[in-house]
C-alpha positions as CSV (number, residue, x, y, z in Angstrom):
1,X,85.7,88.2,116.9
2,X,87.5,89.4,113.4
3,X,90.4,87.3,113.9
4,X,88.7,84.4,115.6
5,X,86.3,81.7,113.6
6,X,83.5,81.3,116.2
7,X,81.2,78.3,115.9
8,X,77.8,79.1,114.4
9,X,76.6,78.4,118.3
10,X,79.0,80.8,119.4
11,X,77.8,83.6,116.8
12,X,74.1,83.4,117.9
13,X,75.6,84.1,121.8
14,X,77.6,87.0,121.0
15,X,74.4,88.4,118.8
16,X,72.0,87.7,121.5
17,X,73.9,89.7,123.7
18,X,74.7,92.5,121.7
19,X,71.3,93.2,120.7
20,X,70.3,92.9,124.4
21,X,72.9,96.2,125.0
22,X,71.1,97.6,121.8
23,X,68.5,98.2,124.5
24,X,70.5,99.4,127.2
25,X,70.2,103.0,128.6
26,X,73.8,103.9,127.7
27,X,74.8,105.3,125.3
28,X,78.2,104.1,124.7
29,X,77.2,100.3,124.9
30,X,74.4,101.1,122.1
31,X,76.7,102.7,119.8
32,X,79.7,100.1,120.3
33,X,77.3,97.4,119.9
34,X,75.6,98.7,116.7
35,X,78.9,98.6,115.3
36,X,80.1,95.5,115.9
37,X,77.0,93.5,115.4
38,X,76.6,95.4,111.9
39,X,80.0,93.7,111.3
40,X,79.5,90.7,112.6
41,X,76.5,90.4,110.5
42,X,77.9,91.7,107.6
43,X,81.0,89.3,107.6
44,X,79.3,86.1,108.9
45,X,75.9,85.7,109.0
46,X,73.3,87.9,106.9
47,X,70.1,86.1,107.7
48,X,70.1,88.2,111.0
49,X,69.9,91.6,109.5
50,X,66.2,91.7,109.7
51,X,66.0,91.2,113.4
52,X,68.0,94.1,113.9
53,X,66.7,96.6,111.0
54,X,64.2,97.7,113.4
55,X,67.1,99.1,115.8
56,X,69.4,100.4,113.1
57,X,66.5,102.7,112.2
58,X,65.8,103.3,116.1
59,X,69.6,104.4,116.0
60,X,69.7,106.6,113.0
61,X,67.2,109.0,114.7
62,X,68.5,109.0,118.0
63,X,69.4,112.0,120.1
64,X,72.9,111.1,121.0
65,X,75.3,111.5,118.1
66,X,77.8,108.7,118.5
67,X,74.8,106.3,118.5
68,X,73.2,107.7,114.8
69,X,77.0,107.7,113.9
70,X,77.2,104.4,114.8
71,X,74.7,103.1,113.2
72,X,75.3,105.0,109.8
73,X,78.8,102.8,109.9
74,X,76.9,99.7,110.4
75,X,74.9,100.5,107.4
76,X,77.6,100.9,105.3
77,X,78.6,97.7,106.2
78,X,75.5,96.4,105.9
79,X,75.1,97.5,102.1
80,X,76.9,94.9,101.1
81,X,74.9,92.5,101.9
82,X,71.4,93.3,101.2
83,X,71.2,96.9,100.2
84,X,67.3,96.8,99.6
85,X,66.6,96.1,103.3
86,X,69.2,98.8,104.9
């Protein structure tokens, strides 16, 4: 998705999906997909970061390490682009 130029269609697809493994039960797809829908977010469409503040906040308090980790990154990311709300 960084080097491609996804339609805005194609954007909401890959979003919807990544916050539906923002839910799973494993750790490893909630941390990966954390970080790459911060970056998604952060590089194309901004309007989205309030759907998924309240699991960015779920994430920093988590028991599993490489999930809070994870979403620390994606606030980083997210700074740039409205630090009031992260």
């Amino acid at each position: 998705l960084k080097e491609l130029k996804p339609s805005p269609e194609e954007v909401i697809i890959v979003c919807a999906t990544l916050t539906k493994d923002m839910n799973s039960k494993i750790d490893l797809n909630r941390a990966n997909a954390l970080r790459v829908l911060g970056a998604i977010i952060a590089r194309t469409d901004p309007t989205m970061l309030a759907q998924i503040e309240r699991h960015l906040k779920q994430a920093l308090v988590d028991k599993n390490c490489f999930v809070a980790a994870s979403a620390l990154v994606s606030g980083i990311h997210l700074m740039s682009v409205n630090g009031e709300v992260v």
